[in-house]
C-alpha positions as CSV (number, residue, x, y, z in Angstrom):
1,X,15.0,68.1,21.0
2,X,12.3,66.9,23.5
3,X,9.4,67.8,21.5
4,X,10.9,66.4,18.6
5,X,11.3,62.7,20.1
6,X,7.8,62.8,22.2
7,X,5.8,63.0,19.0
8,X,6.8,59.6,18.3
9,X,6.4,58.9,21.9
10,X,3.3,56.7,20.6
11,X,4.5,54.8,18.6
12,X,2.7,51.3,19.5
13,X,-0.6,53.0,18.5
14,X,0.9,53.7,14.7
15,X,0.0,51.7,11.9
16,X,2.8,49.0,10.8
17,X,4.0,51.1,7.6
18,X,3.9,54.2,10.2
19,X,6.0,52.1,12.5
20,X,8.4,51.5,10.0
21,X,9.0,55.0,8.8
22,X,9.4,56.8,12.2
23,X,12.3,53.9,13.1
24,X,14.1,54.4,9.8
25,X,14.3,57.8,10.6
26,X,16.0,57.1,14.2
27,X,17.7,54.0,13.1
28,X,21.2,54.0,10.4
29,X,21.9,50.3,10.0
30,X,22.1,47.4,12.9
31,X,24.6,44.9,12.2
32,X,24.1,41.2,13.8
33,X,26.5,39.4,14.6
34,X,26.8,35.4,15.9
35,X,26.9,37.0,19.5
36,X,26.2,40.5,19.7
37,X,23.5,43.2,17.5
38,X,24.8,46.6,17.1
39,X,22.7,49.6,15.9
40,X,23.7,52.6,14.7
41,X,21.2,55.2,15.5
42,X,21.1,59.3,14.4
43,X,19.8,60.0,17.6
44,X,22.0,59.0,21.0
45,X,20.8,58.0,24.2
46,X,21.7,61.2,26.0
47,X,19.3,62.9,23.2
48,X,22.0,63.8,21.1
49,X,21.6,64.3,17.7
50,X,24.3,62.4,15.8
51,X,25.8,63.7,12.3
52,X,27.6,61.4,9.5
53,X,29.7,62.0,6.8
């Protein structure tokens, strides 16, 4: 699971549209609200990978 999140690790050096595409595939949704943003992500915190549906 390591390797597979350190070879984004540099991401600021990625083109926009290469940006984009390595964050859609960590990021669900995110939701704003008035006070709060939440994002659902398939990957947790701990390293975790998270399965829906």
């Amino acid at each position: 699971m390591r390797k597979y999140l350190q070879k984004n690790a540099d991401i600021r050096s990625k083109s926009p549209e290469e940006q984009k595409r390595i964050i859609q595939s960590y990021v669900n949704k995110i939701i704003v609200y008035d006070d709060d943003v939440v994002i659902d992500t398939t990957v947790t915190f701990a390293g975790q990978t998270v399965r829906k549906g």
